[in-house]
C-alpha positions as CSV (number, residue, x, y, z in Angstrom):
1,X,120.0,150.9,236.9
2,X,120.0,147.8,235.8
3,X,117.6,147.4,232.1
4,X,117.0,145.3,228.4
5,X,117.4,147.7,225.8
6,X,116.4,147.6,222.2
7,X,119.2,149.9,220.7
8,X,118.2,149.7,216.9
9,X,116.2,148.0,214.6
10,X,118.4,144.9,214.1
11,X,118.2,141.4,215.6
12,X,119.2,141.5,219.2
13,X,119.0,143.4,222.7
14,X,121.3,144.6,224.9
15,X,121.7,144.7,228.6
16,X,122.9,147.3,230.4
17,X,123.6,148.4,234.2
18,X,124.0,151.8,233.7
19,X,120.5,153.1,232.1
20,X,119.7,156.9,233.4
21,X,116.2,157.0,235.2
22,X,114.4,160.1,234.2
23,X,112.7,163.0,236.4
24,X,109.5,162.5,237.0
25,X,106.9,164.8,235.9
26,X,103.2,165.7,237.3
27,X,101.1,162.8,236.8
28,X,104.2,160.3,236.8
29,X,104.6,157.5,239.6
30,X,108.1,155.3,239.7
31,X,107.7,151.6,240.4
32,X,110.5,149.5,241.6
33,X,110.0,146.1,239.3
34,X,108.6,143.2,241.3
35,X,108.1,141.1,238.1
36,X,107.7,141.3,234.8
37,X,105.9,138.5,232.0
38,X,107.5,138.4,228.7
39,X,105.6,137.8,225.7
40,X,105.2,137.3,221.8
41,X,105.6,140.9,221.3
42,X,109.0,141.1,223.1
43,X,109.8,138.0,220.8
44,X,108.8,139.9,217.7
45,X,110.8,143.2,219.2
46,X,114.3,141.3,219.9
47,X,114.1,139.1,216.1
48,X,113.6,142.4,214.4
49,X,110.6,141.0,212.3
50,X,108.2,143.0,210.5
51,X,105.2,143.1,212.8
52,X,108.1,144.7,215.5
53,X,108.2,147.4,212.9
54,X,105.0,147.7,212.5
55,X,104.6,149.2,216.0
56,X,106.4,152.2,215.9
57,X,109.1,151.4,218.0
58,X,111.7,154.3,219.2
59,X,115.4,153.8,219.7
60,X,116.8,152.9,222.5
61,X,113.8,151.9,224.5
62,X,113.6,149.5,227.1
63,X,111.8,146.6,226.6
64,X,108.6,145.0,228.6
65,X,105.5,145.7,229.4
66,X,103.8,143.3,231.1
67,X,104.9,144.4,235.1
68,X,103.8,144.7,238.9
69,X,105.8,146.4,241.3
70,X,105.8,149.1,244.0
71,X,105.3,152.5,243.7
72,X,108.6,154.4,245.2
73,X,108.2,157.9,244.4
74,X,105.0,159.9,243.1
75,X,105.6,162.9,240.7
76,X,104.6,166.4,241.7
77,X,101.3,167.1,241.3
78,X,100.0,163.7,241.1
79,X,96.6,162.1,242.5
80,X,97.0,158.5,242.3
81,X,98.8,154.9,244.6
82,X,100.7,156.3,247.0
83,X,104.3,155.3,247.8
84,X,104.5,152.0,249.1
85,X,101.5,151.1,246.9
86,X,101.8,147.4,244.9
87,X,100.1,148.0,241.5
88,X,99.9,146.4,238.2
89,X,100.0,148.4,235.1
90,X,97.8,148.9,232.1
91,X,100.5,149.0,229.4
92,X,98.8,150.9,226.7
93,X,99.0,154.4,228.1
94,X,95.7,156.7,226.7
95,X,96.0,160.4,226.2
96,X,92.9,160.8,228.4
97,X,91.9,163.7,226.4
98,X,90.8,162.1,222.9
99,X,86.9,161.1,221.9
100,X,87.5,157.9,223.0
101,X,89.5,158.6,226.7
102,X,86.6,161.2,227.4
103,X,84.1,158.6,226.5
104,X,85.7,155.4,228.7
105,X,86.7,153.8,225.9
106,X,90.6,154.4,226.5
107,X,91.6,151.1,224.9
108,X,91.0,153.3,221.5
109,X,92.6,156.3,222.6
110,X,94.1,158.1,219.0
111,X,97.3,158.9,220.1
112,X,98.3,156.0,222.6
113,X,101.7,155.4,223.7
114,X,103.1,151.4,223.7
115,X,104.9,151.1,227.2
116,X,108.2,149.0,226.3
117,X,107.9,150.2,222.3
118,X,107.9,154.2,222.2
119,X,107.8,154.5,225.7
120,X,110.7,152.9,228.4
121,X,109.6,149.3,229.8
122,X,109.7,147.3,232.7
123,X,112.5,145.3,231.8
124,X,114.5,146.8,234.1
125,X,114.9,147.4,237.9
126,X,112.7,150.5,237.9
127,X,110.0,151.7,235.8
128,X,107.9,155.1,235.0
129,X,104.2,155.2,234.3
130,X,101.3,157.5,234.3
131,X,99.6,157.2,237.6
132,X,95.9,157.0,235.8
133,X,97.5,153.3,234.4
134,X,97.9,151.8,237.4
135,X,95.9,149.3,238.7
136,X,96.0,148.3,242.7
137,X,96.5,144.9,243.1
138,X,94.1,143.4,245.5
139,X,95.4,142.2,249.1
140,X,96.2,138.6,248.4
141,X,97.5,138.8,245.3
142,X,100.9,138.4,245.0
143,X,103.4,140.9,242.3
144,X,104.2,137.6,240.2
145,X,100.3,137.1,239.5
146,X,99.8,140.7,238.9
147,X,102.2,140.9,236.3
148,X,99.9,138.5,234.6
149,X,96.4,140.4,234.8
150,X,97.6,142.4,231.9
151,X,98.5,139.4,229.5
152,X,95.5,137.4,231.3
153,X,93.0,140.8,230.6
154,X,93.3,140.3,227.0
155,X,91.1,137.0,227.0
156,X,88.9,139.0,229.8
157,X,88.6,141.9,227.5
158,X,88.1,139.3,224.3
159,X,85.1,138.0,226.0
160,X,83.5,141.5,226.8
161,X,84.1,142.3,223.2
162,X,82.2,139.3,222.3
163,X,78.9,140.7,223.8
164,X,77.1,136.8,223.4
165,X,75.8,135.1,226.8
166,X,78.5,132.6,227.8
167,X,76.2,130.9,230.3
168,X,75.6,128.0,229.1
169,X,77.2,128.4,225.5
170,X,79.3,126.1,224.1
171,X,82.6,127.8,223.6
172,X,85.4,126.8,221.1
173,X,88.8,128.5,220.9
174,X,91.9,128.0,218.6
175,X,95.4,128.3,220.1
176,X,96.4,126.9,223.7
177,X,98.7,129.8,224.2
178,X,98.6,131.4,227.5
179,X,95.7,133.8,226.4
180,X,93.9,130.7,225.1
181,X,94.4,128.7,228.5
182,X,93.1,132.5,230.3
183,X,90.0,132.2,228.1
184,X,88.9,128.7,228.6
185,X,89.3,129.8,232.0
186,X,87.3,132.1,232.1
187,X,84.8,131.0,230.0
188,X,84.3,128.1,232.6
189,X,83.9,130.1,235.2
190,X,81.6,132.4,233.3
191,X,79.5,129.2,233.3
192,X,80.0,127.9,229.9
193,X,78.2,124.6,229.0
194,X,81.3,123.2,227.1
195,X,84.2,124.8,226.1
196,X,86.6,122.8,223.4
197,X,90.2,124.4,222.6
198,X,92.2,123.6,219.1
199,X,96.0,123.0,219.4
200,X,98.3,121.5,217.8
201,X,101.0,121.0,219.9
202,X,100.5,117.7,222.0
203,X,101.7,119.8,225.5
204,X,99.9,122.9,225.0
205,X,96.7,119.9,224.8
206,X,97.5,118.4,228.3
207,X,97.5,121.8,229.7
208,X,94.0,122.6,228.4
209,X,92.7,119.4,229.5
210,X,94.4,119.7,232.8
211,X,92.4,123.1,233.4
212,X,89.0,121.1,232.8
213,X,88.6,121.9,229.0
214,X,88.6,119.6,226.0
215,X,91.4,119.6,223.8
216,X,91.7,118.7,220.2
217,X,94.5,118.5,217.7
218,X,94.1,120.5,213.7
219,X,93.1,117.0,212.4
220,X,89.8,116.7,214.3
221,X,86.9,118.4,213.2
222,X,85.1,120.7,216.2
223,X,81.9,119.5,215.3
224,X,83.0,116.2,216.0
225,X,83.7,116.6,219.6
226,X,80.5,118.8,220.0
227,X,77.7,117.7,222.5
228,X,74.3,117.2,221.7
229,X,73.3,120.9,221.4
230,X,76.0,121.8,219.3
231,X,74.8,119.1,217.0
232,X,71.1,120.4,216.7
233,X,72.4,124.3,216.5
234,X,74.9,122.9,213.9
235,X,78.0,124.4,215.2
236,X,79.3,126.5,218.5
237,X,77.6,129.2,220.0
238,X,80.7,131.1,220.3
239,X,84.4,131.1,219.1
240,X,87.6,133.1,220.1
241,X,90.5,132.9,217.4
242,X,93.8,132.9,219.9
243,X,96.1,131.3,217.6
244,X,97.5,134.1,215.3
245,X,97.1,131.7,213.0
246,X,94.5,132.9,209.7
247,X,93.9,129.1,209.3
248,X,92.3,129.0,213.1
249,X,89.9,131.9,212.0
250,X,89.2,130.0,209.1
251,X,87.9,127.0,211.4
252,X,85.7,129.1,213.4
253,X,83.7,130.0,211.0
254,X,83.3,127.3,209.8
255,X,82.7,125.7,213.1
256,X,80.3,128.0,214.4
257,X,76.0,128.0,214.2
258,X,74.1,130.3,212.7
259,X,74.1,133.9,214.8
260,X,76.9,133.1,216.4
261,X,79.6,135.5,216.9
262,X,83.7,134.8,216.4
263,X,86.2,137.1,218.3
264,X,89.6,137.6,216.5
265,X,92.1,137.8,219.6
266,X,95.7,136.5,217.6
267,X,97.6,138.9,215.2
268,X,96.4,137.4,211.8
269,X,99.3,138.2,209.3
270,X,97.7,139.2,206.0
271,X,94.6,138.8,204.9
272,X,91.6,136.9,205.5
273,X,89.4,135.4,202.4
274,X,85.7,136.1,203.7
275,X,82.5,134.8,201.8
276,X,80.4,137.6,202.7
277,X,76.9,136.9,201.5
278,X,77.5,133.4,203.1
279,X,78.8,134.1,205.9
280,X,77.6,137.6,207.5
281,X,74.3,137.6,205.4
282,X,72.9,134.1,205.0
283,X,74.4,133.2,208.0
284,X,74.0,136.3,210.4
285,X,77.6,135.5,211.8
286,X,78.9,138.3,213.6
287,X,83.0,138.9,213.6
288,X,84.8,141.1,215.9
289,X,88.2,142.2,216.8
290,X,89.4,142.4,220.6
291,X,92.6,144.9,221.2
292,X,93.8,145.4,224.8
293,X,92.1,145.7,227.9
294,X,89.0,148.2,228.6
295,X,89.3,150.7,231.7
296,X,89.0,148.9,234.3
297,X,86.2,146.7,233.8
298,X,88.8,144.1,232.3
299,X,90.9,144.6,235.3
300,X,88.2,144.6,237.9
301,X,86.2,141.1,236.7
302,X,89.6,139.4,236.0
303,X,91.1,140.0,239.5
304,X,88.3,139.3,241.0
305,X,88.2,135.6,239.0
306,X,91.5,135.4,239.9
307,X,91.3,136.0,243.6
308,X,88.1,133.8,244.5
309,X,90.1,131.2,242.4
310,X,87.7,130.8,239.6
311,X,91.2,131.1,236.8
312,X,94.3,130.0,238.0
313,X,97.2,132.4,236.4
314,X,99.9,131.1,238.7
315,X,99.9,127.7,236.9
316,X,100.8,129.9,233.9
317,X,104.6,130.6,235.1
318,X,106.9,128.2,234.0
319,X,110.4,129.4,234.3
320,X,111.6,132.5,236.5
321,X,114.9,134.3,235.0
322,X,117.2,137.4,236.2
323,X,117.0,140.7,234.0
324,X,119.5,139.5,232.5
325,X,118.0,136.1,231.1
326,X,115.4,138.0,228.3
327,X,117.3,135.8,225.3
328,X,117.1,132.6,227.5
329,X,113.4,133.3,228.0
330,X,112.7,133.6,224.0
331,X,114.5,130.5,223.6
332,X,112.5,129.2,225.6
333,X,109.3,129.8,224.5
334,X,109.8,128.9,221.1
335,X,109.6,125.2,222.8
336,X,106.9,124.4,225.0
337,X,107.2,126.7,228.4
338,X,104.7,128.8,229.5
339,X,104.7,132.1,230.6
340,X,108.8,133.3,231.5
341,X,109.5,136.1,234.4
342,X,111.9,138.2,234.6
343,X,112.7,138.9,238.2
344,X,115.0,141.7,239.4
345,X,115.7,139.8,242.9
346,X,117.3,137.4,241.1
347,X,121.2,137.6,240.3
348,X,122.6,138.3,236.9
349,X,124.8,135.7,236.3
350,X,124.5,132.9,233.4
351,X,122.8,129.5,235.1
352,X,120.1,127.2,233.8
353,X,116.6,129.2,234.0
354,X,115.0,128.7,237.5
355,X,111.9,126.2,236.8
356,X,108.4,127.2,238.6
357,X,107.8,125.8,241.8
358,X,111.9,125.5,242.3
């Protein structure tokens, strides 16, 4: 079949038409690829950089991980979707036996396997998963916006993590990426009183505002653009860092009121200079760290967003490529697009990317 395959640790990718598809054992299900979403980890795979390392990756794997598609054939011995079944797939595949599986917390599990890093992806025309990751997408829904739940349940999940009211809390987040436009989002919908997002980049901005937010660029001061409660609290209620950027978590902080809590969502590189007695004990601030997605409660309150039209994840998709197209997408995205698909329907040959909405 046809598949994007990371065949060492150097710079680069390679794709093939001939990759072998493996049996399938009890427990397994086979999906044929309806679409996959790339994102900054694929990025970070294909450039070789340190955080790729970082993850553990085995050679040759297939890349992707981000996917909705059909289920084709079920393994022996396997309870689960049933051929013919359209599912999404939770990409960080839990043991189901550790502390932390046994006690619904799979999102920790000790010895999880990376779908698309130590385990084949869904770049490719088929994929295998564990039947207990798939999630069925709900009647309506179609496999390009599924493909995004998984991307778009990391702001969902981000916002469980917090464990602050967002009715009627102001809200600021740093970084209009795609999982900053999902939180402000959901947020909204969530019924926050005002939500304000930090971003540089002067497009990333129009597409906050364009979803109802506010938008500010690094050289305006939150607090500035607060409304009158933030003023009296003396900062935000509640901030999500999205950005990556240590800088962004920096401005939280600082940005925040007393009690509040901050949610760390980007990969921070490095380290982060904290004044403790200022800011966890005179301040009460509370900081936590949001990794994945939590089984299924992520998956269930996003879809269900998502399908009464409370978040919009279509609007996401910007370009739509072949298999094929993975280094066109990366190019891409170092610019301004949004969220790239890789489509197997499409035809493997070298054309201009296929804009959304073409």
């Amino acid at each position: 079949m046809r598949a994007v395959i990371k065949a060492d640790d150097g710079v680069g990718c390679t794709f093939v038409t001939d990759r072998a598809e493996p049996r399938l054992r009890p427990g397994q299900v086979r999906l044929e690829v309806g679409a996959a979403s790339v994102c900054g980890t694929d990025a970070e795979i294909y450039r070789a950089t340190p955080a790729a390392r970082e993850l553990g990756l085995v050679f040759p794997v297939t890349m992707g991980h981000e996917v909705a598609g059909t289920v084709v054939e079920v393994g022996p011995h396997t309870a689960g979707p049933s051929v013919g079944t359209r599912v999404a797939v939770e990409t960080h595949l839990s043991c189901g036996d550790c502390f932390f599986c046994r006690t619904g917390a799979g999102h920790n599990c000790r010895t999880m396997s990376l779908l698309g890093i130590d385990v084949d992806g869904a770049f490719a025309d088929r994929v295998v998963v564990p039947a207990t990751s798939c999630f069925a997408v709900p009647d309506g829904m179609d496999l390009e916006t599924a493909a995004l739940l998984e991307p778009a349940g990391s702001a969902m999940h981000a916002v469980i993590r917090a464990a602050a009211p967002v009715a009627g809390a102001s809200v600021l987040i740093t970084g209009a990426g795609p999982v900053g436009l999902v939180l402000a989002q959901v947020v909204a919908a969530l019924g926050a009183r005002q939500v304000v997002v930090v971003e540089p980049n002067g497009r990333r901005r129009d597409l906050v505002t364009a979803r109802g937010a506010e938008a500010i660029g690094t050289d305006v001061h939150p607090l500035d653009v607060g409304d009158r409660a933030v003023g009296v609290r003396g900062g935000f209620d509640l901030g999500f860092e999205c950005s990556g950027a240590s800088a962004g978590l920096g401005s939280l902080v600082g940005a925040v009121r007393n009690e509040a809590t901050v949610v760390s969502v980007g990969l921070v590189n490095g380290d982060f200079p904290l004044a403790v007695t200022r800011t966890l004990i005179t301040r009460g601030l509370t900081l936590r760290g949001s990794f994945g997605r939590s089984l299924w409660t992520t998956w269930d309150q996003l879809s269900s967003l998502v399908g009464t039209g409370r978040v919009d994840l279509d609007s996401l998709v910007t370009h739509r490529l072949p298999l094929s197209g993975l280094p066109i997408a990366l190019d891409l995205m170092r610019d301004e697009a949004g969220k790239v698909l890789l489509l197997p329907s499409l035809s493997d040959v070298r054309e201009a990317p296929v804009a959304a909405g073409a």
